[in-house]
C-alpha positions in Angstrom: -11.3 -9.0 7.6 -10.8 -12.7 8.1 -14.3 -13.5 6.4 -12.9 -11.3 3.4 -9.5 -13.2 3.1 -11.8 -16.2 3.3 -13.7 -14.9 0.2 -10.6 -14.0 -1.7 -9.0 -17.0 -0.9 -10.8 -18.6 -3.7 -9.5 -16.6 -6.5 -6.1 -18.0 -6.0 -3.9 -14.9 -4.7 -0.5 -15.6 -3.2 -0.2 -14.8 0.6 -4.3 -15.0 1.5 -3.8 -18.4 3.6 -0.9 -16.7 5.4 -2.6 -13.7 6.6 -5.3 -15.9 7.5 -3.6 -18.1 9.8 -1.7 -15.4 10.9 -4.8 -13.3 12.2 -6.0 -16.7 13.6 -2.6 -17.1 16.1 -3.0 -13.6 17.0 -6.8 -14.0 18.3 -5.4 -17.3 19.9 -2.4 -15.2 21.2 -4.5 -12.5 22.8 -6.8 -14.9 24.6 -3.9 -16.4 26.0 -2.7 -13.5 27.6 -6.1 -12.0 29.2 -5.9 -15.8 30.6 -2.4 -14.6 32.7 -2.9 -15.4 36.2 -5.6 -18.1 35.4 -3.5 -20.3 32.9 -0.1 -21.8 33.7 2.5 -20.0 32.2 3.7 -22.2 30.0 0.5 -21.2 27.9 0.0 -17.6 29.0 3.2 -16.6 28.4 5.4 -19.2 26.7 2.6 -19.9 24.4 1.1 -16.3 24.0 4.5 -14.9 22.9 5.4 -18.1 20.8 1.8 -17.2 19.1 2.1 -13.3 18.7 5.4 -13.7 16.8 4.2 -15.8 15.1 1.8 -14.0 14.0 3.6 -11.2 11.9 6.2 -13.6 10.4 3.3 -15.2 9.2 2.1 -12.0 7.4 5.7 -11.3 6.4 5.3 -14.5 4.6 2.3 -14.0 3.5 3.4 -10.8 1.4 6.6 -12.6 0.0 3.9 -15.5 -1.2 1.9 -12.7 -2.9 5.0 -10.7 -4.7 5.9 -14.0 -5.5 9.5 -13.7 -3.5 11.2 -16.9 -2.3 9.9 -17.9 1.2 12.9 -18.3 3.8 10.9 -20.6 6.2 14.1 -22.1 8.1 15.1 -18.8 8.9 11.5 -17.6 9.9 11.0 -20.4 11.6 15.0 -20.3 13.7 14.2 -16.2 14.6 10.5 -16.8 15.9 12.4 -20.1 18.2 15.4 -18.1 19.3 12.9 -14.9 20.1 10.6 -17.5 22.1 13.8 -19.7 24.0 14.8 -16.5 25.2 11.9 -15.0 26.2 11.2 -18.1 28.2 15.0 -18.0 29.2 14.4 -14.2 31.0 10.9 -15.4 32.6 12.5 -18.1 34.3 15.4 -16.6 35.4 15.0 -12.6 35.8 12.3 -11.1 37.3 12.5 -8.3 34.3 9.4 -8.1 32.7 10.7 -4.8 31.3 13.6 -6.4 30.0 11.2 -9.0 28.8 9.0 -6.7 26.7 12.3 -4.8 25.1 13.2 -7.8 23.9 9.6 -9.0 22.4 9.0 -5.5 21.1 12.8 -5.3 19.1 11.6 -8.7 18.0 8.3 -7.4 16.3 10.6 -4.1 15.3 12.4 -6.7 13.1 9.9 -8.0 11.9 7.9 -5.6 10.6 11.1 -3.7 9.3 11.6 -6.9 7.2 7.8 -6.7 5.7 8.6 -2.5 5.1 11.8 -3.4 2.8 9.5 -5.9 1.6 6.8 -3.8 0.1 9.5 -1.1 -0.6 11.5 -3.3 -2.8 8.7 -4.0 -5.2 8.7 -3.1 -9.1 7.6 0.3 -9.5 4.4 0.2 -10.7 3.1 -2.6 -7.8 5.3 -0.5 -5.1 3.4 2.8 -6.1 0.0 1.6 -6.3 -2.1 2.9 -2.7 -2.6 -0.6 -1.3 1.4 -1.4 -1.2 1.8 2.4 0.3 -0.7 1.8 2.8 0.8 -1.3 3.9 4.0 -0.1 3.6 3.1 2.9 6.1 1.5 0.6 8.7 4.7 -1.5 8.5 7.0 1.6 8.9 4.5 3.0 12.2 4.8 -0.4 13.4 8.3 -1.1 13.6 8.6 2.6 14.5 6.2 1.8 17.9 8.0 -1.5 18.4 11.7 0.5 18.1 10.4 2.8 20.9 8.9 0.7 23.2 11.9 -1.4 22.7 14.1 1.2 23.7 12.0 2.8 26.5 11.7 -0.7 28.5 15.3 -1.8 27.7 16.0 1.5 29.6 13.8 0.6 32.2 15.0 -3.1 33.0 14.9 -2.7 36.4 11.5 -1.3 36.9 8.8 -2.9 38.8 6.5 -3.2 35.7 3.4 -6.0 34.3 2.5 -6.1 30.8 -0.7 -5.5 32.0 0.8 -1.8 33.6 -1.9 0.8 34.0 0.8 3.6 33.1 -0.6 5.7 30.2 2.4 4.5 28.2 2.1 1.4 28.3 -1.4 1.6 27.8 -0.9 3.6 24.8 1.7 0.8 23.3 -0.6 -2.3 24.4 -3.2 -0.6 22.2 -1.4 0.0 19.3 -0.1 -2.9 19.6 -3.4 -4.7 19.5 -4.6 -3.2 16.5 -1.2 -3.8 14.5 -2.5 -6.9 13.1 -5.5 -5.4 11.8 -4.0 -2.5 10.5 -1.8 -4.5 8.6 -4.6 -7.2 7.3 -6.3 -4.1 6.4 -3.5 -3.5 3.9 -3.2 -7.0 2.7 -7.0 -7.1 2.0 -6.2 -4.4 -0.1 -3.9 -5.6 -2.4 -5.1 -9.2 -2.6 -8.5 -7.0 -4.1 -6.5 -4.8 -6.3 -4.4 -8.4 -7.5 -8.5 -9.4 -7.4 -9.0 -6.4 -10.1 -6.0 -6.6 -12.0 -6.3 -10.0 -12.7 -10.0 -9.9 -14.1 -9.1 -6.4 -16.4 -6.3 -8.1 -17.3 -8.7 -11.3 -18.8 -10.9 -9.4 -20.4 -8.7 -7.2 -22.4 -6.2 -10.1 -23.7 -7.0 -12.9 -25.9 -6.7 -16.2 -23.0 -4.6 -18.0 -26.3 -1.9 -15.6 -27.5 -2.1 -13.1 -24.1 -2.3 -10.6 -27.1 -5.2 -7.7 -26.7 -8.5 -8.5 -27.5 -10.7 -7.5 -30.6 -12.6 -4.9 -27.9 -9.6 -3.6 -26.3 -7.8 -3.0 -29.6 -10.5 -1.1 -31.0 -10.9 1.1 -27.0 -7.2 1.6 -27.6 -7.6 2.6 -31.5 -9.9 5.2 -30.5 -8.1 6.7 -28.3 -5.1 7.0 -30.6 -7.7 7.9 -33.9 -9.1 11.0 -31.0 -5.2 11.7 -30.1 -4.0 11.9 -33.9 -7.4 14.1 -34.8 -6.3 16.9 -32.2 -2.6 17.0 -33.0 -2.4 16.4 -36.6 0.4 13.4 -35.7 0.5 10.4 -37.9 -1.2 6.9 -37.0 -0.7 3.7 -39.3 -2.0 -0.2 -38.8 -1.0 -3.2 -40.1 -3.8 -5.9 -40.6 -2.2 -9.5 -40.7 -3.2 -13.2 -40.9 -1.8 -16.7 -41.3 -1.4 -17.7 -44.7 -3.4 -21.7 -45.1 -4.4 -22.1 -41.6 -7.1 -24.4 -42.0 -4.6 -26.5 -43.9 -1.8 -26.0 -40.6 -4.9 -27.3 -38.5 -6.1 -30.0 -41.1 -2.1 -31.6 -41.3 -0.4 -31.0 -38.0 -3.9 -30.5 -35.9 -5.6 -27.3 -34.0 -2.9 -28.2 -31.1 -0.3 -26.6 -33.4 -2.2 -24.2 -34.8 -2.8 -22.8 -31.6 1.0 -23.0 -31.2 1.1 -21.2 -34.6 -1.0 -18.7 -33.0 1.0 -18.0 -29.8 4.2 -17.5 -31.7 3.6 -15.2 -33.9 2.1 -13.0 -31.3 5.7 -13.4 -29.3 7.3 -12.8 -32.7 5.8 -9.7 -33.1 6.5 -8.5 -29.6 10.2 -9.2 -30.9 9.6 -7.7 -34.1 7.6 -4.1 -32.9 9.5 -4.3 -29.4 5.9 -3.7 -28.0 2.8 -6.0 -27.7 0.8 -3.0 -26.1 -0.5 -2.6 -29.9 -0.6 -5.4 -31.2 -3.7 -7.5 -30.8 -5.6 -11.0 -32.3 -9.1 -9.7 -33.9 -10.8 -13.2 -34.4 -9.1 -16.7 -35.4 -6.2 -16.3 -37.6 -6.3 -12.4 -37.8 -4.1 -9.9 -36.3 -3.2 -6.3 -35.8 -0.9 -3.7 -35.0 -1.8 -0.4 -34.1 1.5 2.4 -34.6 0.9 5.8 -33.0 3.0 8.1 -34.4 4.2 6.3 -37.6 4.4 7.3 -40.8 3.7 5.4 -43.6 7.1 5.4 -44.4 8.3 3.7 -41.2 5.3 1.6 -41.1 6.4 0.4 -44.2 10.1 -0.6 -43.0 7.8 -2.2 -39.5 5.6 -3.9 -42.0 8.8 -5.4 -43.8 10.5 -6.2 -40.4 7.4 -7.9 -39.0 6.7 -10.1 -42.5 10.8 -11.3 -42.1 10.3 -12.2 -38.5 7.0 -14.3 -39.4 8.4 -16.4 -42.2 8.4 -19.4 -40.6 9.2 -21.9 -43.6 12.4 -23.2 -42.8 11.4 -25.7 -40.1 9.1 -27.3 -37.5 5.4 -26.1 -38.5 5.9 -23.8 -41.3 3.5 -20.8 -42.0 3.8 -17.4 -43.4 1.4 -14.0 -43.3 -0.1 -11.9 -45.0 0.3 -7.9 -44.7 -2.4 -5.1 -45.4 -0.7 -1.8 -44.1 -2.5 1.7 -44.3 -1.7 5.4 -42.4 -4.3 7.7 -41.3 -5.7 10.3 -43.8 -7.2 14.0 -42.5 -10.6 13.5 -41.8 -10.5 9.3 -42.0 -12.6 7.3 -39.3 -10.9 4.4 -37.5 -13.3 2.2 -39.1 -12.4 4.0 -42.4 -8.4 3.3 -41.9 -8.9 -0.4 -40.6 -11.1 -1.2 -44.0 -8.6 -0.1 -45.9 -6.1 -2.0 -44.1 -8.5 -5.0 -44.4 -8.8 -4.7 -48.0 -4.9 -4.1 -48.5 -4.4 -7.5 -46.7 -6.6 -9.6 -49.2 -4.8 -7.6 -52.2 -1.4 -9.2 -50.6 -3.3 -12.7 -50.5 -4.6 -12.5 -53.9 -0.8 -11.2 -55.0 0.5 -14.5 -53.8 0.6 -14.0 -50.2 3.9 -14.1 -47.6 3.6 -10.0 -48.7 3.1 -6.9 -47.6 0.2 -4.7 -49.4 -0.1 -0.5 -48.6 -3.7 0.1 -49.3 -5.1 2.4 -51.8 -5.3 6.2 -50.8 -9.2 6.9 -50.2 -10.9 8.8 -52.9 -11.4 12.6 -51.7 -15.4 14.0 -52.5 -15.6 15.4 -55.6 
């Protein structure tokens, strides 16, 4: 798992250096401790639980880094020292290594109850997605595991017990306790891939200029909707748009603005429809808006709402657009609907452009 954080580490994901290093002190950590009774203490045990701590606050981070939450790291940094001071504290002067492992274990319990309401408190469609549950139920066993061996030692204080006990409980717990971290990474591998995957969909089907979708995904999307409105009989209009004198934008105020022109009208129309889901950039100046459900007569009164908000002539870099508009007939193709659209948009240029033109109705057989 740590040679795949490695490789996702290049793709720029929040959190992957943190789970990283965090897998790195727990390898460190666990060496330390077979070392008990070899090392001096100060590293066995000072160190080793200094280390293992360390550990998952360092994947706690390293999920805040990746939902892009701020990172408290003076308060990370104060819990893991006070956890450590009195560790060291009860080593030195109580001969309680039960008391000492309730304390280590309700400091992991926190912990990992901090990384649960983490992944809990997500937006709802990251939180639902099977990575976040995944990691979200590793978190919850964890702390629960922690909680009970907390409780079960902390009961125990005065009992004549090693970490390294050969009881069948503590066995149990100083298993699951050494595969936490993994079972955790496991998760965090997970959604660093899925962040992997979303990221590259997300690329391919938006336009890298405007973030509006691209010529492919608009026509996916359109045939969808074309299949949809086929079975049901329900209305679909588009609206085909473009920039009125680009060239002469680029040719007087240079292609840095006209890319500028580009990006705002796609956040104007996001304003304007009140969803960019359908509206997308075809190829340099050109735009469209697919409506699902819309009749012509609303897609007119969308149409006239859409041309308002783009009429950009009373400051800074002005431009206007041009509006081809056309609804769905019984029996049309997409490719049918979008050429009439087309050729509604260069009636509205030839008509003097900063319009709106409905195309013609298609000529039935016979």
């Amino acid at each position: 798992m740590l040679l795949v954080l490695r490789s996702l580490s290049r793709h720029g994901i929040g959190g992957v250096r943190a789970w990283s290093r965090a897998n790195g002190l727990a390898i460190a950590a666990l060496l330390l401790y077979v070392g008990r009774g070899t090392l001096p203490d100060l590293l066995s045990i000072e160190a080793a639980n200094l280390l293992f701590l360390g550990a998952p606050v360092l994947m706690y981070a390293g999920f805040l880094q990746h939902l892009g939450r701020p990172l408290p790291a003076r308060v990370l940094c104060a819990g893991v020292g006070v956890s450590t001071g009195l560790l060291a504290l009860l080593h030195y002067t109580s001969g309680s290594v039960a008391l000492r492992i309730a304390l280590s274990s309700a400091s992991h319990a926190a912990v990992y109850a901090a990384i649960l309401h983490c992944l809990v408190r997500c937006p709802r469609p990251v939180r639902t997605a099977y990575p976040q549950r995944f990691s979200a139920g590793v978190a919850l066993a964890l702390m629960t595991i922690h909680g009970a061996r907390s409780l079960i030692y902390a009961a125990h204080y005065d009992a004549s017990v090693t970490i390294f006990d050969h009881s069948a409980l503590n066995l149990v717990f100083f298993s699951l306790g050494t595969l936490a971290l993994p079972a955790l990474t496991l998760g965090a591998v997970m959604m660093a891939n899925d962040a992997v995957i979303r990221r590259t969909t997300w690329a391919a089907e938006h336009d890298y200029l405007t973030g509006a979708w691209s010529r492919r995904a608009f026509f996916n999307l359109g045939e969808r909707e074309h299949e949809r409105a086929q079975r049901s009989g329900n209305p679909l209009s588009v609206l085909v748009f473009d920039v009125d004198h680009f060239k002469s934008i680029n040719d007087t105020h240079g292609h840095a603005a006209g890319d500028q022109v580009l990006a705002d009208i796609v956040l104007r129309t996001e304003t304007a429809i009140r969803s960019l889901d359908a509206c997308a950039r075809l190829g340099g100046e050109e735009f469209a808006v697919l409506l699902p459900d819309t009749v012509l007569d609303t897609a007119r009164l969308v149409a006239g709402r859409l041309l308002a908000a783009l009429d950009q002539s009373d400051g800074g870099v002005r431009y206007t657009v041009s509006i081809g508009l056309a609804s769905l007939e019984a029996g049309e193709s997409l490719a049918a609907l979008l050429k009439r659209a087309d050729a509604a948009l260069y009636a509205a240029k030839a008509g003097g452009r900063n319009r709106v033109c409905e195309a013609d109705r298609p000529l039935m057989p016979g």
